[in-house]
C-alpha positions in Angstrom: -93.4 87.9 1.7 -94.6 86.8 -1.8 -97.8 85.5 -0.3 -98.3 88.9 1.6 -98.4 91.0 -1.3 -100.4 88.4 -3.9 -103.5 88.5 -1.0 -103.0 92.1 -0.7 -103.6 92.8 -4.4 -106.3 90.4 -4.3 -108.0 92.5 -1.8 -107.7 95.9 -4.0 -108.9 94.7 -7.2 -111.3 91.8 -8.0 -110.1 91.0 -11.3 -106.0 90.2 -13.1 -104.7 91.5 -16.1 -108.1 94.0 -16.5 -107.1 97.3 -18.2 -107.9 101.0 -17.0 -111.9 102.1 -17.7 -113.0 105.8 -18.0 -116.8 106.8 -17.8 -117.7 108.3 -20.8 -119.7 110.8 -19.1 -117.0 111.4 -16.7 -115.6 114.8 -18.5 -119.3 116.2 -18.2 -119.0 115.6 -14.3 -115.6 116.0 -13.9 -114.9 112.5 -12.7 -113.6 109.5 -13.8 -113.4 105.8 -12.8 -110.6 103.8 -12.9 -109.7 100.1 -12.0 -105.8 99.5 -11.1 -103.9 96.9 -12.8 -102.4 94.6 -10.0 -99.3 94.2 -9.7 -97.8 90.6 -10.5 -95.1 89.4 -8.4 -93.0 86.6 -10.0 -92.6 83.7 -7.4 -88.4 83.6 -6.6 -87.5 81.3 -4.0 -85.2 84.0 -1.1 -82.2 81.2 -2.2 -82.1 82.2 -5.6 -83.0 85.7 -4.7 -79.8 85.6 -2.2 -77.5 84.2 -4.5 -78.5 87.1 -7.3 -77.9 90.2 -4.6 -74.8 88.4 -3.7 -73.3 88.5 -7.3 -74.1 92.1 -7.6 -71.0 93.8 -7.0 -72.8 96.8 -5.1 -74.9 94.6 -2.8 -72.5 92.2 -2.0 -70.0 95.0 -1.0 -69.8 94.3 3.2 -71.7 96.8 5.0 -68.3 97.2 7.5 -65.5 99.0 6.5 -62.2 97.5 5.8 -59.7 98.0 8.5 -56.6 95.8 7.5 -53.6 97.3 6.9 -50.0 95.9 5.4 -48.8 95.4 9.3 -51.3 92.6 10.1 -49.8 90.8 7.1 -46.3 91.2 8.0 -44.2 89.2 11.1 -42.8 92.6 12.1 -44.6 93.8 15.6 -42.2 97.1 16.1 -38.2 98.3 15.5 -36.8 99.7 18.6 -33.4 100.2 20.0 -31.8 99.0 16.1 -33.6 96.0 17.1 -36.2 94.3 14.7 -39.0 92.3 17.2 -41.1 89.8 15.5 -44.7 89.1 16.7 -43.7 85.7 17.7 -41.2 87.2 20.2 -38.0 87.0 18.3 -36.2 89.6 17.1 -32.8 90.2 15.1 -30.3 92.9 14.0 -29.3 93.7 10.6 -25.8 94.4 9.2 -24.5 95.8 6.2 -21.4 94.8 4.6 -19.3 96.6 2.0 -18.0 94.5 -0.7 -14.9 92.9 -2.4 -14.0 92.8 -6.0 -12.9 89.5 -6.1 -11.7 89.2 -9.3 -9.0 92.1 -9.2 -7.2 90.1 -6.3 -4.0 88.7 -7.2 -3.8 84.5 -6.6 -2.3 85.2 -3.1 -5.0 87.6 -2.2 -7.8 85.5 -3.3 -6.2 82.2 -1.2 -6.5 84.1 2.0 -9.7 85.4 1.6 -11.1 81.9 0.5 -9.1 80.7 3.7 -10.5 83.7 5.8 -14.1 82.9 4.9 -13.5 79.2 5.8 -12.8 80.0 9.1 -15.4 82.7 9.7 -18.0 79.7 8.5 -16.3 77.5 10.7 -16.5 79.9 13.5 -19.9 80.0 13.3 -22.5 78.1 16.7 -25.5 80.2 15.3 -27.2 80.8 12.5 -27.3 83.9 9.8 -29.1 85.0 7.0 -26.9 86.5 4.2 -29.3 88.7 1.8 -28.2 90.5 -1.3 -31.0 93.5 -2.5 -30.7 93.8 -6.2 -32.3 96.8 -7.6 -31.7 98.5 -11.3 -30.3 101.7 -11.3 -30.6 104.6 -13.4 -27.4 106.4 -14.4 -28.3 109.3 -16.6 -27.8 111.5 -13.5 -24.6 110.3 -13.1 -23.7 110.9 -16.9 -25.5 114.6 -16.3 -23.0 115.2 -13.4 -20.0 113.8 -15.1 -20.7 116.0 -18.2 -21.0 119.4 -16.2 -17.5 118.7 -14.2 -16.4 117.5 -17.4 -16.7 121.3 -18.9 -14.2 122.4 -16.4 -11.2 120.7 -17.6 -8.8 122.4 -19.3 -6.3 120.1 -19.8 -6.7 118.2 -23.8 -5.2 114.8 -22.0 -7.7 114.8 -19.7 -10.4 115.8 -21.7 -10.2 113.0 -24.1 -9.3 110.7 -21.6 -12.9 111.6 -20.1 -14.4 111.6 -23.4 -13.4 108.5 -23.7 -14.5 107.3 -20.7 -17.5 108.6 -21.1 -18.5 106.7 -24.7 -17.2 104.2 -22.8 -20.3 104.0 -19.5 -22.6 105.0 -22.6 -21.4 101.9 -24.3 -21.7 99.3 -22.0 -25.2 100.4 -19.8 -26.7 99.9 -24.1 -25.7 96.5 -24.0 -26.0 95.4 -19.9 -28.2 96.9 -17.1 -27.0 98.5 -14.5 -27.5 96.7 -10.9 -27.2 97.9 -7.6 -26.3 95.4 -4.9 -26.3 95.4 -1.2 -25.4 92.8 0.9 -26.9 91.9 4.4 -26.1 89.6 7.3 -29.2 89.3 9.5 -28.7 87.6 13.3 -32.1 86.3 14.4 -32.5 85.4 18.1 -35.3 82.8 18.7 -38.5 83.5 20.9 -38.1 80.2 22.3 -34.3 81.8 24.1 -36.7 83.4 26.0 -38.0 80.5 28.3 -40.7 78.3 29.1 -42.4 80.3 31.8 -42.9 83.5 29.6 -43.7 81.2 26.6 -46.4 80.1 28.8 -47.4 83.7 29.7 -47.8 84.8 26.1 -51.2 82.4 25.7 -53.2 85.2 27.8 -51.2 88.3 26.9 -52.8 90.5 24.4 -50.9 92.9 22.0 -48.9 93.0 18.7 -46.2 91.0 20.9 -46.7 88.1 22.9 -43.9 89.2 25.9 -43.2 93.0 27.1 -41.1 94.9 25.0 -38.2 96.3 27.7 -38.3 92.0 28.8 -37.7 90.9 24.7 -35.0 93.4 23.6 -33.0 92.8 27.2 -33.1 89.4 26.4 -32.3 90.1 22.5 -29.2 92.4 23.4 -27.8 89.8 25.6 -27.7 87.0 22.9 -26.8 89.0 20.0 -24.3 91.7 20.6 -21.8 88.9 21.3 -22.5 87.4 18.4 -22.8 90.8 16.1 -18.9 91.5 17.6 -17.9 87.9 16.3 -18.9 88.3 13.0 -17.5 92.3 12.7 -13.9 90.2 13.8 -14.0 87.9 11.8 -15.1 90.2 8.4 -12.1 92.4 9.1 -10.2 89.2 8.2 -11.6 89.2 5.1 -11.3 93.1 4.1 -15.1 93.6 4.5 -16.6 96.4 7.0 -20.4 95.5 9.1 -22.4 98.0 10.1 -25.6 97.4 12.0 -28.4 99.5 10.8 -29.9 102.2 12.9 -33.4 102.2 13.6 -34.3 105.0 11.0 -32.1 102.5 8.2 -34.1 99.7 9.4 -37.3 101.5 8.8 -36.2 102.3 5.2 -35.2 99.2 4.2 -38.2 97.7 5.1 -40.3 99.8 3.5 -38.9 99.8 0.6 -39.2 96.2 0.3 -43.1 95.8 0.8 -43.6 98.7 -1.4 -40.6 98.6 -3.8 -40.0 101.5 -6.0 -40.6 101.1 -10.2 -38.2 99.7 -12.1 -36.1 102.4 -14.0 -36.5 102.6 -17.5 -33.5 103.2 -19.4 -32.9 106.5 -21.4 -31.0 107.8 -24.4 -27.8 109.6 -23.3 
């Protein structure tokens, strides 16, 4: 290209670096004579000259659109049925459990729930994930609803008894954050459960999952409602409630854990 243009500028003008003539007579005629200046090209080698436009954040901008979104990123094909299914072709259910305040048990109470969570380990031919979603919590609506009730009581026991109470909450969320906790037990069910012959199957299917979806969650209900109905059993021993999440909690949950919310800031009450 550079050789192009340096033979082309060689054929306009028969002389380099001349500058621009004008006829003296040429106002009398009305014309003038000019010579161009040719244009110099610098010699850069199309490497270096790639590398440059490459660096430039505008040029090296691809010329296709980017079309990746969180999902290709994350193992979760689709929830269905309160059924989480994996692109591998696993899947799992997720419980919910309420909690214990441990330390307010008397020594007898705390022995048999130590002894009731031995056996619910022992119990166990499968494996679980126990999660626990910390998040910071911001009371001041709390304190705003506890001060408009507060107005209504007319009894002066009860009012400075709640007064109290009150400079009490203000007391302690100045000196510790407030934390809200939920606990999780998640069943997984393996893709490998699922055979040989449709593990074979899934090298030439094509699709977010690897095996049909009715064929995956019949196969996931089978191997993990039993085991969801141990683990309710053997949590009533303890004094602890499991719910499974519905498809709607499922989708909420795991939202807000790929896009989690801003930690609150705390504010003068």
């Amino acid at each position: 290209m550079n050789k192009e243009l340096k033979i082309k500028n060689m054929n306009n003008t028969t002389t380099q670096g001349q500058n621009t003539t004008r006829n003296p007579n040429s106002q009398a005629d009305g014309q003038s004579h000019t010579t161009d200046k040719p244009i110099i090209v610098p010699e850069v080698k199309n490497e270096k000259l790639r590398k440059f436009i490459t660096k430039v954040p505008y040029f090296g901008t691809p010329d296709m659109p980017l079309t990746s979104t969180t999902q290709d990123f994350i193992p979760i094909a689709d929830i269905a049925n309160d059924i989480v299914l994996f692109k591998d072709g696993g899947a799992a259910i997720v419980m919910e459990s309420s909690s214990l305040n441990f330390g307010l048990l008397s020594e007898r109470e705390q022995a048999a729930v130590v002894a009731a969570f031995a056996a619910l380990i022992n119990s166990l031919s499968f494996s679980v994930q126990i999660m626990i979603r910390t998040q910071r919590k911001d009371i001041s609506g709390y304190i705003k609803y506890f001060d408009e009730k507060s107005k209504n009581i007319t009894n002066p026991k009860l009012a400075a008894i709640t007064a109290d109470y009150r400079a009490f909450i203000t007391e302690s969320i100045k000196k510790k954050t407030v934390l809200g906790k939920r606990f999780f037990v998640i069943i997984p069910f393996n893709s490998l459960e699922l055979g040989v012959t449709k593990s074979a199957q899934s090298i030439l299917r094509k699709g977010p999952l690897p095996f049909s979806k009715d064929y995956v969650l019949k196969k996931a209900r089978v191997a993990l409602f039993p085991k969801k109905d141990h683990l309710i059993r053997q949590a009533g021993r303890l004094g602890l409630k499991l719910k499974q999440l519905k498809t709607n909690d499922l989708i909420d949950l795991y939202y807000w854990i790929n896009n989690p919310e801003p930690p609150a800031v705390k504010k003068d009450i």
